[in-house]
C-alpha positions as CSV (number, residue, x, y, z in Angstrom):
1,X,-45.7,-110.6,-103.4
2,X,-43.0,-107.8,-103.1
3,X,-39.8,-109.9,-103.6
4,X,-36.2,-108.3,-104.0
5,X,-35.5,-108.8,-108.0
6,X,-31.7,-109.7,-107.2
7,X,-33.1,-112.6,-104.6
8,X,-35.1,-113.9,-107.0
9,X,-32.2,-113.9,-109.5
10,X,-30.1,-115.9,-107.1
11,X,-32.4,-118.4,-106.7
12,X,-31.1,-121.1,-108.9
13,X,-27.9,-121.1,-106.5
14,X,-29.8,-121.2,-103.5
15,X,-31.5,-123.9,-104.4
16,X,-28.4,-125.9,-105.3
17,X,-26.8,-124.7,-101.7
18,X,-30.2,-126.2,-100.3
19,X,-30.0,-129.7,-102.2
20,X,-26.5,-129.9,-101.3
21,X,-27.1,-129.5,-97.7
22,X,-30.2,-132.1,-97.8
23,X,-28.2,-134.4,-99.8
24,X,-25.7,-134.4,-96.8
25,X,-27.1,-134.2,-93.2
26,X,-25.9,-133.4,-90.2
27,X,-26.8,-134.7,-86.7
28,X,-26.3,-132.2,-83.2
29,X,-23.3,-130.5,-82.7
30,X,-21.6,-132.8,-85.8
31,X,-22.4,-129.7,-88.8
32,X,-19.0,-129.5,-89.4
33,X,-19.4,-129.7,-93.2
34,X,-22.7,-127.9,-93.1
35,X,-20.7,-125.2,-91.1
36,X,-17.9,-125.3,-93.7
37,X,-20.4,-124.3,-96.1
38,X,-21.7,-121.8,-94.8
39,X,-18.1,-120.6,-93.5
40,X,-17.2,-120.2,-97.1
41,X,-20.0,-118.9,-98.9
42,X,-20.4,-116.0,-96.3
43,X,-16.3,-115.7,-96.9
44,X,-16.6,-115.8,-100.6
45,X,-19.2,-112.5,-100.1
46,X,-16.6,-110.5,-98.1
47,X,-18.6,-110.8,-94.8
48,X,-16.2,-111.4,-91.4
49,X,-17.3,-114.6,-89.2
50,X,-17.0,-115.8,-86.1
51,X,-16.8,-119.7,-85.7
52,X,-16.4,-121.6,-82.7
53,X,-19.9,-120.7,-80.7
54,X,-21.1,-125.0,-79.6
55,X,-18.9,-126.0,-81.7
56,X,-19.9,-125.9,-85.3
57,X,-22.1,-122.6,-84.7
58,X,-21.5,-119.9,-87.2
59,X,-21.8,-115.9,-87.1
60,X,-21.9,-113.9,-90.3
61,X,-21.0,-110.4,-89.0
62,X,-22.5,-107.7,-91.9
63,X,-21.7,-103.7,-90.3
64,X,-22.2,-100.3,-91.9
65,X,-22.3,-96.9,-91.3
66,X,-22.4,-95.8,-87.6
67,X,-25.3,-96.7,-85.6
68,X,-24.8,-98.9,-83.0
69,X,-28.2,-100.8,-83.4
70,X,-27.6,-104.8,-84.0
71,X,-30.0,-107.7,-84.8
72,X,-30.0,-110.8,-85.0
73,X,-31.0,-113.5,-87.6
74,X,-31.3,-117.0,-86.8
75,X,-31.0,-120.1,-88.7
76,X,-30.8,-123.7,-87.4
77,X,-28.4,-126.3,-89.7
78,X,-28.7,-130.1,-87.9
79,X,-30.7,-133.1,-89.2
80,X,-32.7,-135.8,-87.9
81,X,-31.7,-139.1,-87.2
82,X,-34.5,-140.7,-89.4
83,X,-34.2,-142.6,-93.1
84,X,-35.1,-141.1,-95.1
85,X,-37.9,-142.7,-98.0
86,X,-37.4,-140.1,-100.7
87,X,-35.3,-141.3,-104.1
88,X,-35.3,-138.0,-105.4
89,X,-31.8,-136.5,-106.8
90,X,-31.0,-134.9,-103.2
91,X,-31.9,-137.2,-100.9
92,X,-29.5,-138.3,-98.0
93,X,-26.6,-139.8,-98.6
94,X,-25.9,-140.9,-95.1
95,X,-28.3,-143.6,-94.2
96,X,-30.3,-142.9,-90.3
97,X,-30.1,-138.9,-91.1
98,X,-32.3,-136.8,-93.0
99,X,-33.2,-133.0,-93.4
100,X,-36.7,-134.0,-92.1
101,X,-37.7,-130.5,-90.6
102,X,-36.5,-128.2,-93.2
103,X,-32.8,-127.1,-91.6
104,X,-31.2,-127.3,-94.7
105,X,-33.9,-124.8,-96.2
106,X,-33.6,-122.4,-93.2
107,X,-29.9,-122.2,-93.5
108,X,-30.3,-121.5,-97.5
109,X,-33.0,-118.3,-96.7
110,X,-30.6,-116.9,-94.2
111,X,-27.5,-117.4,-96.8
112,X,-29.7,-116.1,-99.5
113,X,-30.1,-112.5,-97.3
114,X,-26.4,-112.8,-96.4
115,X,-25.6,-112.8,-100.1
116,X,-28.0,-109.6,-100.7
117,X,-27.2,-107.4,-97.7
118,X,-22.9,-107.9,-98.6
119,X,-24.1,-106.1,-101.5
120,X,-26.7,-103.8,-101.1
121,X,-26.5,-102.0,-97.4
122,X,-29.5,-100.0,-97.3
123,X,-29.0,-100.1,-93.5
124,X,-27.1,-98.4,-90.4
125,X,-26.3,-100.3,-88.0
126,X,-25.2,-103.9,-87.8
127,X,-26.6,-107.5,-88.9
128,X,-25.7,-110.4,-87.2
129,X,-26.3,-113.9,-88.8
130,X,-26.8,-116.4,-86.7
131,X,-26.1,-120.0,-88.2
132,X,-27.0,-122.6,-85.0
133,X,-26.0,-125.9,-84.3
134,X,-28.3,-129.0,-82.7
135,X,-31.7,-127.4,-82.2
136,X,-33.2,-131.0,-82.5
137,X,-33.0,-132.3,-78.8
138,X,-29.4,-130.7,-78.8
139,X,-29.8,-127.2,-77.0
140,X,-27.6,-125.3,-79.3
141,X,-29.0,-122.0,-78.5
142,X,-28.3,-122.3,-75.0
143,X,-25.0,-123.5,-75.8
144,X,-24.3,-120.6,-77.9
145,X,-25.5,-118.4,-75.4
146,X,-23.4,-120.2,-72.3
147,X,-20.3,-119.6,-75.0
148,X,-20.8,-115.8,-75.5
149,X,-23.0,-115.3,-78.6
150,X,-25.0,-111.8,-76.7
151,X,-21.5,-110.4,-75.5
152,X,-19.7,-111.4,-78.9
153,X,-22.5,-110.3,-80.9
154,X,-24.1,-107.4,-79.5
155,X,-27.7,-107.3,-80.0
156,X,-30.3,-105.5,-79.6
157,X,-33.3,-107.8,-80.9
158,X,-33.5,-111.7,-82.2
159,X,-35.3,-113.5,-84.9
160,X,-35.9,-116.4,-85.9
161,X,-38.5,-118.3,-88.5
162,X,-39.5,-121.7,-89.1
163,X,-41.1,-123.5,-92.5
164,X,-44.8,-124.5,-91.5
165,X,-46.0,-127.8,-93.6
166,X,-50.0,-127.3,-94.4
167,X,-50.1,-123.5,-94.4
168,X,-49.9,-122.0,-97.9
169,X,-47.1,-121.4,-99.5
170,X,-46.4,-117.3,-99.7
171,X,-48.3,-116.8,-96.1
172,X,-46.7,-116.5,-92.5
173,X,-47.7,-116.7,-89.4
174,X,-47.3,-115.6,-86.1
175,X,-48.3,-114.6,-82.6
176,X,-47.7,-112.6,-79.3
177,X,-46.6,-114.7,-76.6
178,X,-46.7,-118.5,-76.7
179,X,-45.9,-119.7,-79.7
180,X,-44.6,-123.5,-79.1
181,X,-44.6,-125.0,-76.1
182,X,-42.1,-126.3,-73.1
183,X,-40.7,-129.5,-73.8
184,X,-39.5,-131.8,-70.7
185,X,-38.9,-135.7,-70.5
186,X,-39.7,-138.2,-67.3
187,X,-37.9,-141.7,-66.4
188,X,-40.2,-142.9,-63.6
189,X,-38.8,-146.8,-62.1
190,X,-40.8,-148.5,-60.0
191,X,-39.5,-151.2,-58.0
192,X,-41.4,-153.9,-56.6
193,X,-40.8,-157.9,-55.3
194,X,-40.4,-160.5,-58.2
195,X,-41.7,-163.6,-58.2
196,X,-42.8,-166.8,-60.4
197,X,-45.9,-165.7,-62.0
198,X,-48.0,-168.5,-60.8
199,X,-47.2,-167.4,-57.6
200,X,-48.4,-163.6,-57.3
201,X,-49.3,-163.2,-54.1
202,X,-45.2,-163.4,-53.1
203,X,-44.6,-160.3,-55.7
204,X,-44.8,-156.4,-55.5
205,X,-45.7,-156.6,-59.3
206,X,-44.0,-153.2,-60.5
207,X,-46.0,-153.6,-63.9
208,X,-49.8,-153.5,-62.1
209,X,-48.0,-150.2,-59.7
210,X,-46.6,-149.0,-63.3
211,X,-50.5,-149.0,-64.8
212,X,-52.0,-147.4,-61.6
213,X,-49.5,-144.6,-62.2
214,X,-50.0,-144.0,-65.9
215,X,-54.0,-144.2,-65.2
216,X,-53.8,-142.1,-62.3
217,X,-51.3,-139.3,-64.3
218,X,-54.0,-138.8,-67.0
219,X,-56.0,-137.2,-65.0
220,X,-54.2,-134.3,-63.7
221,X,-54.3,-132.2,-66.6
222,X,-58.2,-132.7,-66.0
223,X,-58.4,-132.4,-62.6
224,X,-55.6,-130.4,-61.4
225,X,-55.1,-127.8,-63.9
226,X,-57.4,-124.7,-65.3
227,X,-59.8,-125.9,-68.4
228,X,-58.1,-122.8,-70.1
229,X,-55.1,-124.1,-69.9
230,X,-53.1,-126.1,-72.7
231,X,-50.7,-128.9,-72.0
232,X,-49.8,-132.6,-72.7
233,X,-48.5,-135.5,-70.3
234,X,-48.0,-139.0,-72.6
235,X,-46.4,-141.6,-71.5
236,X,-44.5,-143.0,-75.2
237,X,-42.6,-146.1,-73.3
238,X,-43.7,-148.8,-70.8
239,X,-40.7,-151.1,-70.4
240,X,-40.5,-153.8,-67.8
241,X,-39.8,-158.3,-68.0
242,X,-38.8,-160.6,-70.2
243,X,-40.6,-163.9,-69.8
244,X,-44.1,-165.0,-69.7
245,X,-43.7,-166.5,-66.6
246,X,-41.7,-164.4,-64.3
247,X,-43.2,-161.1,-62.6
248,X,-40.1,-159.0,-62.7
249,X,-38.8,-156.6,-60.0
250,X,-38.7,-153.5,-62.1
251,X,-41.1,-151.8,-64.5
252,X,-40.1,-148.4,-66.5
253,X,-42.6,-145.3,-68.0
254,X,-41.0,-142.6,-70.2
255,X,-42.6,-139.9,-71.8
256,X,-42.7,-136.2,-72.5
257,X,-44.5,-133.4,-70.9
258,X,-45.6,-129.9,-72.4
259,X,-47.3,-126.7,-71.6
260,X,-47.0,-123.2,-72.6
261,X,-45.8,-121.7,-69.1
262,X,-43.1,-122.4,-66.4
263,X,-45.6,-122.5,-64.0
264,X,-48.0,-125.6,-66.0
265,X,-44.8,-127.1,-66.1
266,X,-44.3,-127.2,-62.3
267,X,-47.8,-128.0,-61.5
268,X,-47.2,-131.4,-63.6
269,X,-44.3,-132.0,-62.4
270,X,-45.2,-131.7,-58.7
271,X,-48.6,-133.6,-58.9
272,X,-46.6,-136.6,-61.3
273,X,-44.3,-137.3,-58.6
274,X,-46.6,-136.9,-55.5
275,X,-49.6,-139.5,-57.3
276,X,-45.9,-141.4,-58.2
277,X,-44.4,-142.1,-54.7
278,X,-48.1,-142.5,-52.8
279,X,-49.4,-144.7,-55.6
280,X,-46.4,-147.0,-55.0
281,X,-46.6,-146.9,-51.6
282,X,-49.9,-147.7,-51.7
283,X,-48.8,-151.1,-53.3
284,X,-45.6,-151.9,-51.2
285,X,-43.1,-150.1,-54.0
286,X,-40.8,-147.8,-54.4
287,X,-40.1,-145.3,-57.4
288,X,-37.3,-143.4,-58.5
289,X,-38.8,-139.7,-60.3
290,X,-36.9,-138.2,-62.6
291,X,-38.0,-135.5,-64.8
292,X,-35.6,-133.5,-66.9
293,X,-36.5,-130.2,-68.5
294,X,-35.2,-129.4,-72.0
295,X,-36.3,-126.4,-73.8
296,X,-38.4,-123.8,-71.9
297,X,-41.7,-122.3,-73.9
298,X,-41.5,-119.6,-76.7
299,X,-42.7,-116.5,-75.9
300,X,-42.6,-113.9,-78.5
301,X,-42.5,-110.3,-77.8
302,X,-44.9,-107.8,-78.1
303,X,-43.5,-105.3,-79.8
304,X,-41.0,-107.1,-82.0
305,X,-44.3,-109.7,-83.1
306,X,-46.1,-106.7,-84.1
307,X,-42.7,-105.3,-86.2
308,X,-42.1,-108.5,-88.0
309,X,-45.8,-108.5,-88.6
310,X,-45.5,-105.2,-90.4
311,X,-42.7,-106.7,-92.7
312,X,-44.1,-109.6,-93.7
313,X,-47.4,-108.1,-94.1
314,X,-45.4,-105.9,-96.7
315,X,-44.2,-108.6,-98.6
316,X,-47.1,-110.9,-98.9
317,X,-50.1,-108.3,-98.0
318,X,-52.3,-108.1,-95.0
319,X,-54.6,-111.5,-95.8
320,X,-51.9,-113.7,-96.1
321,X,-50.4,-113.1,-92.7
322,X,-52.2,-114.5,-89.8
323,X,-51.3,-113.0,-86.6
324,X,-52.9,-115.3,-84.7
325,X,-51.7,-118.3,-85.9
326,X,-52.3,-121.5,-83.9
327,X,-49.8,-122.3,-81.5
328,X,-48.1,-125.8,-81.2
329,X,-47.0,-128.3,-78.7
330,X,-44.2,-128.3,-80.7
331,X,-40.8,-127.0,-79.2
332,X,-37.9,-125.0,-80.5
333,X,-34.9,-123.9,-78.6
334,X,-35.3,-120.6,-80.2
335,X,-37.1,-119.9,-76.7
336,X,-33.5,-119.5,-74.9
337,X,-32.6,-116.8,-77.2
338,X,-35.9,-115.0,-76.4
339,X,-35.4,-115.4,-72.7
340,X,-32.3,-113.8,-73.1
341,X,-33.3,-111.0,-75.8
342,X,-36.3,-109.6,-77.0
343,X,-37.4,-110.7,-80.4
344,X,-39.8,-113.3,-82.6
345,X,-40.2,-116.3,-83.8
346,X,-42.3,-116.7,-87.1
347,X,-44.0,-119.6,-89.2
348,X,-43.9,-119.3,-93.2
349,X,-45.8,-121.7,-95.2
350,X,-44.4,-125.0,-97.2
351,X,-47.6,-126.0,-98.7
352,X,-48.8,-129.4,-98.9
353,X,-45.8,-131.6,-100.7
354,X,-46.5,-130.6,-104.1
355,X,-43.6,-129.5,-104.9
356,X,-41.7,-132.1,-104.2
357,X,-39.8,-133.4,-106.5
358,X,-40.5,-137.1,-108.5
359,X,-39.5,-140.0,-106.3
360,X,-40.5,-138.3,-103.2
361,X,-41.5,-141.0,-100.5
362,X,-45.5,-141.6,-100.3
363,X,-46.0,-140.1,-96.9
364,X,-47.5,-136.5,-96.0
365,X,-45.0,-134.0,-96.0
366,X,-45.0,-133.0,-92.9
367,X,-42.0,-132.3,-90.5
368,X,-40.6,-135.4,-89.0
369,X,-41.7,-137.6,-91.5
370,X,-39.7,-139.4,-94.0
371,X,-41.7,-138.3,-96.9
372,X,-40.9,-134.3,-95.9
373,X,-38.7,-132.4,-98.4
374,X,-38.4,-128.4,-98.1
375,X,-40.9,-126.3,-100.5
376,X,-37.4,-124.2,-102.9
377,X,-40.2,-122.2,-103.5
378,X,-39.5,-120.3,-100.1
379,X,-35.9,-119.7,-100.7
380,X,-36.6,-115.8,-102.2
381,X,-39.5,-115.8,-99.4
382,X,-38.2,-116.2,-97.0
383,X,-34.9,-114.0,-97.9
384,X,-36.7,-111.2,-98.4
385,X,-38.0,-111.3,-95.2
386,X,-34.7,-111.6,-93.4
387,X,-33.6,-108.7,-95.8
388,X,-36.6,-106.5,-95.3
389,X,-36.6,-107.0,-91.2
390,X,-33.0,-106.3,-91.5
391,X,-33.3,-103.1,-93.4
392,X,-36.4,-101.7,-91.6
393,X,-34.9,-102.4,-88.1
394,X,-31.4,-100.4,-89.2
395,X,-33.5,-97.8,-91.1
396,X,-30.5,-95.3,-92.0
């Protein structure tokens, strides 16, 4: 691997930035310590910020010579509320939060480049680091985006990157177009008649309307949409009585559904509600469809993909990047900022939990899961990258 030499001779203190972050996790739109943090190491380095942007987001604003070319590097900062099961030195201090998707080690890469480019600017133009608040569930990109960040902050392109749990570590990953998917939420209420449960025949039984739905819903992904299309619809909550002997008047399904287009997304949408409201009819009911949409899919750019392929190819060689990596159903709302500017998105590889540290939880360390610790080994990896990116975008 081509690493930067002073990187990898600052990564003792990135390290202890990361711990320190892990140790003390955030939740959406609360990072005001993680914020401070940040604030003060990119102040300590003599590079200008701008705070404010959703709250706790944070700008590191790094300008020379005289080009006006910009880009933009992102990092997201917020936790998960989760416990976490690790005993290790670093693990949460704040019981129901935990750096469970590697936010602590994304913010630590992006301050390790901030640290290099304040000192060496072997570019023309401008860098703009981009230090986001509540991508878990939160919509912090949008936020920052609603607030001003792309007339604040100039840019001309936007990056982001993402630690990938199973992939080796000192490979990346990437690929044009969808990359994670679009992920939306539905409350669906169906009403019915209660009654005592020995006497059914006075009901509208919401729950046996409830189960028609569900089983009817699973089969418009295979019925309704194209075999070469990807997408889920699961229903995660059924909610509805509370006694053994009353049929209640009201029965609940919750879930999330995901696809890598807009227009997936309204097919299942559409056909949810219309099988919904017939189904219920059908039975004497009535249902109240709600379906919300969170984060839209993320679609990388041609061009850009193929530039941050070049880079990372140069850093780790042509075999370890895989530019066409598998996508997942995974979201990421990384996918407003690349509705709103061209750019990419990018995977680079955690390994399989070897690295972590003795007292780590017994669990798989994958993201989401209380045994999951960031891989340090990616701190100068990932760094370089942002550097290198940085540099050959604002080639002088």
């Amino acid at each position: 691997m081509q690493l930067i030499d002073p990187i990898l001779a600052f990564h003792a203190e990135l390290q202890q930035i990361r711990r320190d972050i892990h140790a003390h996790p955030e939740l959406c739109f609360e990072e005001h310590r993680t914020s401070g943090v940040v604030a003060a190491k990119l102040q300590e380095w003599g590079i200008p910020i701008v705070r404010g942007l959703a709250g706790t987001g944070i700008v590191g604003v790094i300008k020379h010579g005289t080009s006006s070319k910009a880009i933009g590097l992102r990092a997201d900062m917020d936790a998960l509320p989760m416990q976490e099961i690790n005993s290790f030195a670093h693990t949460s201090r704040h019981d129901g939060k935990m750096h469970a998707c590697g936010h602590d080690g994304h913010t630590a890469m992006l301050l390790g480049a901030a640290h290099y480019l304040s000192q060496h600017k072997n570019f023309d133009g401008t860098v703009y680091l981009i230090f986001q608040p509540a991508e878990e569930g939160g919509g912090g990109a949008k936020r920052m985006i609603d607030e001003g960040l792309f007339d604040l902050c100039p840019m001309d392109a936007v990056y982001g990157m993402h630690n990938w749990p199973g992939a080796a570590v000192g490979s990346f990953g990437v690929r044009v177009g969808p990359m994670m998917a679009s992920s939306n939420e539905f409350e669906v209420v169906v009403s019915g008649k209660g009654s005592h449960a020995a006497q059914p025949h006075k009901s509208v039984d919401p729950i046996m309307v409830a189960v028609q739905i569900a089983q009817s819903w699973q089969t418009i992904i295979s019925r309704n949409t194209s075999p070469l299309e990807s997408a889920v619809l699961s229903i995660t909550q059924i909610h509805s009585g509370s006694a053994t002997n009353v049929i209640p008047d009201q029965a609940t399904l919750i879930g999330t559904v995901r696809g890598f287009t807009s227009e997936i997304i309204d097919l299942l949408e559409q056909r949810m509600q219309a099988v919904a409201v017939h189904t219920a009819a059908a039975f004497d009911a009535k249902v109240e469809f709600n379906f919300k949409r969170n984060y839209p899919p993320l679609l990388n750019h041609a061009d850009q993909t193929a530039f941050a392929a070049q880079v990372m190819q140069s850093i780790v060689g042509i075999n370890h990047v895989d530019v066409q990596v598998e996508p997942t159903m995974g979201a990421e709302d990384f996918a407003f900022m690349l509705q709103a500017k061209p750019g990419c998105y990018v995977f680079i590889g955690n390994g399989e939990g070897e690295h972590r540290d003795f007292g780590h939880g017994l669990g798989p360390c994958n993201l989401h899961n209380p045994s999951y610790d960031f891989n340090d080994d990616l701190l100068p990896i990932g760094a370089t990258y942002w550097v290198r990116l940085a540099e050959a975008y604002l080639t002088p």
